[in-house]
N, C-alpha and C positions, 0 to 999 in steps of 0.2 A: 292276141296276135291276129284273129281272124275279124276283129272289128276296124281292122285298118281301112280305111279309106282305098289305101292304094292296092286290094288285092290286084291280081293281073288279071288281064284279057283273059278270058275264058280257060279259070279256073276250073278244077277239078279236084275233086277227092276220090283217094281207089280204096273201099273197105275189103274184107276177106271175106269170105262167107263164113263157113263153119267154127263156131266157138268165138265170132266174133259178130258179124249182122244177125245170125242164128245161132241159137241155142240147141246144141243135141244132146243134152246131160240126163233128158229120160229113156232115152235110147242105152245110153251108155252106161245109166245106175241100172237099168234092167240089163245089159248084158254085162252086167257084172263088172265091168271097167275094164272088159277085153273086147278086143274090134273081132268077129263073127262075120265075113263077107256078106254073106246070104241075110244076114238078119240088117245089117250098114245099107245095104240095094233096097231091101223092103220098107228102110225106113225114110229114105231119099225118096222112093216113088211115091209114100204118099204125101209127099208135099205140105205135112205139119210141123214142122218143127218149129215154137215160136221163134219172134225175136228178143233178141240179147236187149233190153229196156236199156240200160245206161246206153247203148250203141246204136239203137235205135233215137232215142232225145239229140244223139250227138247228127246223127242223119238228119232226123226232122230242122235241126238250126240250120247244116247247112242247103237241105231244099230250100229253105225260107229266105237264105241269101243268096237264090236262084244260081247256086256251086253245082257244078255235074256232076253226078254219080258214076262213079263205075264199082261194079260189080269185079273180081277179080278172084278165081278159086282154082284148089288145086283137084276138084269135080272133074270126071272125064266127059270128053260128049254126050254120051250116050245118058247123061244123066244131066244135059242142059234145058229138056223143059221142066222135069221134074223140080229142078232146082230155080228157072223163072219163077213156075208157080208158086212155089214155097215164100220167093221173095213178096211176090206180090197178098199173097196171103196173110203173109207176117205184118205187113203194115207198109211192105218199102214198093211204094207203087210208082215212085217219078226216080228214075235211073236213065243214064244215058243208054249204059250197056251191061250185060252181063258178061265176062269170058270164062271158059271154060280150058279144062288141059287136053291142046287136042294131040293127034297123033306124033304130027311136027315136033310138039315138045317132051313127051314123053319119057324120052331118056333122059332130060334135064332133071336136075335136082329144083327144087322148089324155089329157093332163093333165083337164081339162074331165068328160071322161066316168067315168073315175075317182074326180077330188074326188064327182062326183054320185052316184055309187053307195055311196063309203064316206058320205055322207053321208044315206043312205036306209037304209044299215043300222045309223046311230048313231038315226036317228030311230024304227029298229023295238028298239031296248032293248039293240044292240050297243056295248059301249064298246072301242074299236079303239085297242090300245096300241103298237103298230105293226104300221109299212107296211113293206115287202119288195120291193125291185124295183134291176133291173138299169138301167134310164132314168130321170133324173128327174122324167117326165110320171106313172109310176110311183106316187113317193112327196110330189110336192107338190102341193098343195091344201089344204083340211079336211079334218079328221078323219084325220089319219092317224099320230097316237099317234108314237113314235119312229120316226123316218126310219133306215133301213138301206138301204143302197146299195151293193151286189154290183156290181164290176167289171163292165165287158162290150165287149173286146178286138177286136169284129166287127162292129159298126154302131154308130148313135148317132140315136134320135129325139129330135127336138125339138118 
């Protein structure tokens, strides 16, 4: 599908961060398979968490068919450069954007806040041919071009 000739004008792809661009399962076998706030903040500010190899290769093809990245997570502010670094670290250095859950969205549920933003960046002249993500709050809604759905053996939002 993405070797078409006729992608659109300035396409895009929006991956998720967590358990899908990065990997936190050393975090998470060390805390036993329970989320621990205090130990989840410690692990975000240091900016290590690899990247997810199959989702990362799937990234590298489409930089190379010069497709825009966006970044799209449900990260609160206060943990948006900890989370650039991380990107840029892992290997994912050419993105359009990162977003983060700002205050605005907060009371949304995941799905919700997502459809909204992929749908704010179709109305600034992005055409988003897929979505990326490890939860389905992730990949449904609007605008989110082909749905890709990365396993995620650790949790489950709904």
């Amino acid at each position: 599908k993405f070797n078409s000739p006729n992608i659109t004008a300035n396409p895009a792809v929006v991956f998720d961060v967590d358990e899908t661009a990065l990997t936190n399962y050393e975090i998470i076998h060390a805390s036993d398979f329970g989320y621990v706030r205090e130990i989840w903040n410690s692990w975000v500010a240091q900016s290590t968490g690899p990247a997810n190899k199959p989702v990362k290769r799937l990234y590298d093809y489409f930089v190379k068919k010069e497709i825009k990245i966006i970044f799209l997570t449900g990260r609160t502010e206060e943990k948006y450069e900890a989370t650039f670094k991380n990107l840029i670290n892992a290997g994912y250095t050419k993105f359009d954007t990162l977003v983060v859950l700002s205050k605005e969205y907060s009371k949304l549920g995941s799905a919700e806040f997502k459809s909204d933003i992929r749908k704010k960046f179709t109305e600034k002249g992005y055409n988003i041919i897929a979505t990326v993500g490890d939860q389905y709050p992730d990949i449904n809604g609007a605008n989110t071009g082909l749905k890709i759905k990365i396993p995620n053996y650790l949790y489950l939002v709904e």
